[in-house]
N, C-alpha and C positions, 0 to 999 in steps of 0.2 A: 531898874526901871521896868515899865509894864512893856517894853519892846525886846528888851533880854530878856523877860520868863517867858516871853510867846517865840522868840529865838529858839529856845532851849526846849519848848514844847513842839516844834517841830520839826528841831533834831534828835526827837527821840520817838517823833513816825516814822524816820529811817529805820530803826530796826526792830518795826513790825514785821510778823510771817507774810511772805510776798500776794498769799490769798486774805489777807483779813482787808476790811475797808474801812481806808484812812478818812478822817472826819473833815470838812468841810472847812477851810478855810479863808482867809482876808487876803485878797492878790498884794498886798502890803507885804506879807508876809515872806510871801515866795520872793517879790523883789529883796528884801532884808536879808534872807537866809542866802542869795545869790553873793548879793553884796561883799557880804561878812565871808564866805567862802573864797572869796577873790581876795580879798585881805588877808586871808590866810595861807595865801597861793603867792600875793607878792607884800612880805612884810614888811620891806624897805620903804616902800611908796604909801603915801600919805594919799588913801584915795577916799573919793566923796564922788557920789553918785546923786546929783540933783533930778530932782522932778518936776519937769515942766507944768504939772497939772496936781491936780488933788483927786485924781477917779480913784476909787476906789470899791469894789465890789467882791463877794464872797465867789469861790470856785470851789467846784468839787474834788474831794478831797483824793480822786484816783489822780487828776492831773499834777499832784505837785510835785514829787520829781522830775519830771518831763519840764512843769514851768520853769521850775529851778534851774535845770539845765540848759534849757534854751537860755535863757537871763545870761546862765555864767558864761556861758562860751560863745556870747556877745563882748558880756564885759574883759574877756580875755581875751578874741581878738583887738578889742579897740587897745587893749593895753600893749598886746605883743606886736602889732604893726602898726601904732604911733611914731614909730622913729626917734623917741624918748629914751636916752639911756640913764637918765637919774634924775626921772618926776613921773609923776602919773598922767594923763590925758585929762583935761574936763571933760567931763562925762557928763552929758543928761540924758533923761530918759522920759521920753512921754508918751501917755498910756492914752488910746479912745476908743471908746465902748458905743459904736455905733449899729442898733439894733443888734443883727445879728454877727456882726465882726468884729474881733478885735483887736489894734492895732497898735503895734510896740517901736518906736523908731528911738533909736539908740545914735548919739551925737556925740564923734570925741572930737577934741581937739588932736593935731598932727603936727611933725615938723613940715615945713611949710612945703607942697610942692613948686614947679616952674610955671607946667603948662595942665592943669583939670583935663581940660579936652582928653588929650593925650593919656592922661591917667586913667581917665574912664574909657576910654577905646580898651588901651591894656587891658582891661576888666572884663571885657566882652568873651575873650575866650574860657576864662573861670565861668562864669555866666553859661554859658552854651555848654560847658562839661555838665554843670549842673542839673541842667534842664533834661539827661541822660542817666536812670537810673541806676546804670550799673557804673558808671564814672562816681555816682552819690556813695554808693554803698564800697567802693574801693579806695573815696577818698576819707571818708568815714572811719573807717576800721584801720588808715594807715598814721600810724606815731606821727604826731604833728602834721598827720593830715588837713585838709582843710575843717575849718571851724565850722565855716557856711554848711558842709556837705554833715557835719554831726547833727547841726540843727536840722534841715532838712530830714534826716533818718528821726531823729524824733517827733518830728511833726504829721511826717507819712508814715511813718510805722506802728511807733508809740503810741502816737495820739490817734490816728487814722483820720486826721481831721485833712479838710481843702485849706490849704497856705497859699502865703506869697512870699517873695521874699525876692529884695533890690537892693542895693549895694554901692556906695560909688563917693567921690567926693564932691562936696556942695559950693567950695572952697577949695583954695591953697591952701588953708588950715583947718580944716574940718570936714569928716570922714560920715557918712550917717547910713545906718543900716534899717533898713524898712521891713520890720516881719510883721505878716497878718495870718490869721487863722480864724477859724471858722468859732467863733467863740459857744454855740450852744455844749460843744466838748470841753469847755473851759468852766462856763461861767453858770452859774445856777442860781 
């Protein structure tokens, strides 16, 4: 299909020389190649990544590792702290392209908690380590360190771009993760 030869065409921008500049791409794209990497990371699980929306718009072609990875190590926490030992989470994903921001919020499904409140209190102190950049760049670099604190090092550093990023559950069974960025570093 024409979504596996554009897969394959930009798995093999990956090994371009680190100075040459990678050609401009479809944010379709970078979500697909995220995708397919996470399938390849849990082969057992039958997973499917829905899309809330149909945006779709061209980026520049330095950001697509950076997107990439932001995506995947979204879609790996949602997978690795679902509470799911043998299924994958529902998963969607929706994209918004307002003006100059743009906005990625990521929805898994969870095993069910008791009390939300309490679970996003819990959250508040990951939150405020956060917001601390030497707690970002220690939890970053540590084996199964936080997920949150890898995206954050590529949004500030990689990208050099202004983020956001919120976290918490919406639900007893559903978890949503809110990242924005500064899209004129993204989007062309």
């Amino acid at each position: 299909t024409q979504m596996a030869v554009n897969v394959a065409t930009v798995a093999s921008w990956f090994t371009l020389a680190k100075d040459m500049e990678r050609p401009d791409y479809d944010f379709d794209i970078a979500v697909e190649v995220a995708t397919e990497s996470i399938r390849v990371c849990h082969p057992s699980l039958k997973l499917d990544l829905k899309r809330a929306d149909d945006v779709s718009f061209e980026c520049r072609g330095r950001s697509l590792e950076s997107l990439v990875y932001v995506l995947f190590t979204a879609l790996d926490n949602a997978i690795e702290h679902s509470g799911y030992t043998d299924r994958a989470p529902e998963l969607t994903l929706e994209t918004r392209l307002d003006d100059r921001w743009l906005s990625l919020t990521l929805t898994n499904s969870c095993v069910a908690i008791a009390d939300v409140d309490a679970a996003n209190t819990g959250l508040l102190a990951l939150k405020q380590r956060l917001e601390n950049a030497a707690d970002v760049q220690s939890l970053a670099t540590k084996e199964g360190g936080s997920g949150y604190a890898k995206i954050i090092r590529i949004l500030r550093h990689d990208l050099l771009a202004p983020y956001s990023l919120d976290f918490g559950y919406e639900t007893s069974s559903s978890y949503v993760v809110r990242i924005g960025v500064d899209a004129r570093l993204i989007v062309k």
